[in-house]
Each structure stands twice: as C-alpha cells, then as structure tokens.
Steps between C-alpha positions, in 0.01 A plus 500: 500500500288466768250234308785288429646520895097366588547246238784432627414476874219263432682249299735500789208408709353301356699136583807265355486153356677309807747225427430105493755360704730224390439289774200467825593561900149394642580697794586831321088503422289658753131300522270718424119454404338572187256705680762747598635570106134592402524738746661805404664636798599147626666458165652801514645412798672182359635706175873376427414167707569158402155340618356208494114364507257188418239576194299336273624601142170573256651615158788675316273808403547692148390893653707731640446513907608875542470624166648851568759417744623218298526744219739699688700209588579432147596842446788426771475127343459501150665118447421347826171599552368288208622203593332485818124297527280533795298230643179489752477337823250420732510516901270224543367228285160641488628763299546749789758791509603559141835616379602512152878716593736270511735461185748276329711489211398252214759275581372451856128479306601220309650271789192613749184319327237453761147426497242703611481518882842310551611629825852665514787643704577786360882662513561875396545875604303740514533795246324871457274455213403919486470714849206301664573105317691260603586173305690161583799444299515057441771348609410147535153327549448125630241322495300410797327194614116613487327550874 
C-alpha cells in the first residue's frame, strides 16, 4: 500500500501535458530569455507561464531529454505523451546556450520546418517535466528576420 501511495505521489509530481490554445494574445506571453529556461530555478519560477523568447531552432531530436521523468509522465499520459516531439534550440547563433526541452505535437512539427539556425519567436508555457525539469510547451513559433 504504501509502494503504490509513492508511486503514486511521484507521478503526481512529476508534470501535465499543457494545452495548445486555439488562438494567440501576444500580450498574455511574458518575454523571457532562453538563458533563464536552462536554468533550473529560473524555470521553475516561470512553471504554468505562458512565455515567450527569441532562439535559433537546431533540430527536431529523436532521444528522450528526461528519460525517467518523461517515463512517469506517460504513466499519467499514456496517449498524449507519444504524440509529443521535442526540438533543440540555440541562445545564440554560435551555438551558445543549448536547450533541447521544448515540445510539440506532430501536427505543429509538420507546419514548423526550419533550417538550421533560423532564428525564432518562440510561444509556449512552461510545464514540470519531473521535480527539478522544466520544459516549454509550443504554442506558436514565427519566424524571425536574422540579426
């Protein structure tokens, strides 16, 4: 009994899927850098935030960020979960400040197809991804004119 109230417990803890809304209100998005999501307890700060922030997409990436806590989210999950993808960013052009946490469903994959290094506005909320993570849910992404 008490194994399955700890299993239980950490599931709990361990995040939600966040909703894509049906349409975008700018202003509802506090600006935010990318610099501040990589760090954990600046992005835990922001958790349940709609945010918003300029980087440089790099690739749609094939391995599981946070293996174990995204494990436990599919517990909670089991359908949703699969469908999301998560893509890497870049701070800088010069390949600075790495983050590979922000996710998408497929549908949003197929109608966001940039190039390496395209530089982007990014739209989402931030979600718990396990008790220390943090990742950005997309809502929308535009592209930006390069610097």
């Amino acid at each position: 009994m008490g194994g399955l109230l700890l299993a239980a417990a950490l599931t709990a803890a361990c995040g939600r899927l966040g909703q894509v809304p049906t349409a975008l209100a700018p202003d509802d998005y506090q600006e935010v850098s990318l610099a501040q999501l990589r760090h954990p307890a600046a992005a835990q700060a922001l958790v349940g935030r709609r945010v918003r922030f300029p980087a440089f997409f790099w690739e749609y990436v094939t391995y599981d960020p946070a293996m174990f806590s995204n494990y436990a989210l599919l517990a909670r999950h089991p359908r949703g979960w699969w469908d999301l993808r998560w893509a890497a960013l870049y701070e800088s052009p010069r390949m600075q400040g790495f983050y590979d946490r922000l996710a998408l469903d497929a549908a949003q994959q197929t109608r966001l197809k940039p190039r390496r290094l395209t530089r982007l506005l990014i739209y989402g909320e931030v979600l718990p991804l396990g008790p220390r993570l943090t990742y950005v849910r997309l809502h929308q992404a535009q592209e930006l004119e390069p610097n």
